[in-house]
N, C-alpha and C positions, 0 to 999 in steps of 0.2 A: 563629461561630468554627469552626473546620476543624480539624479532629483530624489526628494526626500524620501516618496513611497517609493520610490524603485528600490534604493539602500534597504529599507525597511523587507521587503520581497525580497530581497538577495538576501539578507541575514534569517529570514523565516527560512528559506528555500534551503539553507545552508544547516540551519538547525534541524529540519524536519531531517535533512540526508545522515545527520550525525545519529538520527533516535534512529532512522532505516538500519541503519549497522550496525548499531546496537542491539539492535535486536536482533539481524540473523547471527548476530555472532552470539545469541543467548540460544539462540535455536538452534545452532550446530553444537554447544556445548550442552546443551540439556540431551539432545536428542541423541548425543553417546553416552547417556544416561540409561536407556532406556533399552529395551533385548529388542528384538527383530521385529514380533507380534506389536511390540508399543508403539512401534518405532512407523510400522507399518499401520496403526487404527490414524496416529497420530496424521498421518500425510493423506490417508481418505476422509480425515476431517478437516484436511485444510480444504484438498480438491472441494468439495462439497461447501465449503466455506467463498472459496472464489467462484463454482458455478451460481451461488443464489447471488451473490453482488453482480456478477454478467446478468443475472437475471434484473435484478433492480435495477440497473445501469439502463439496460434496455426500455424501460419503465418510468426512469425517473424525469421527472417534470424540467422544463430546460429555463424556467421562470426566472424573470430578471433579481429576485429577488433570494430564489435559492443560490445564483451564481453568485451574485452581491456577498452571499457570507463563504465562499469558498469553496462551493461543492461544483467540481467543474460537470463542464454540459455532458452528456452521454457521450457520444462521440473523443470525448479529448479524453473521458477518464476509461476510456477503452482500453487502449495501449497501457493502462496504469496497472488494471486489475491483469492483465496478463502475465505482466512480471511479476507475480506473488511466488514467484518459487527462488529459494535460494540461490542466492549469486556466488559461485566456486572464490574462495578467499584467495 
């Protein structure tokens, strides 16, 4: 049986992975929008987007209080920012 905030955390968890696909699946359809050149600034500005989060990750404070509102420790949100690249549908 699952306690009230666990349910709560499994329905976030489950919402958040519903907006995750939704969105590459806005990114694989937009990005056959776009000619090769776009297609290409588009993916050096994600790189560049995920190197300064590794960067801040690396940086950010591990405070009982930032964890309290959701922003996991450097460490756990490692594994997270790596996977910024589209997942094969």
């Amino acid at each position: 049986m699952r306690l009230p905030g666990e349910l709560r955390r499994a329905r976030l968890c489950a919402l958040a992975r519903r907006h995750a696909e939704l969105a590459w699946r806005l990114d694989t359809w937009l990005s056959g929008q776009l000619d090769e050149a776009a297609r290409a600034e588009v993916a050096a500005a994600r790189q560049a987007a995920v190197g300064a989060l590794a960067a801040a990750l690396a940086t950010a404070p591990g405070h009982a209080e930032v964890i309290a509102l959701g922003v996991p420790e450097s460490r756990a949100a490692a594994p997270l920012y790596a996977g910024l690249e589209p997942q094969p549908a």
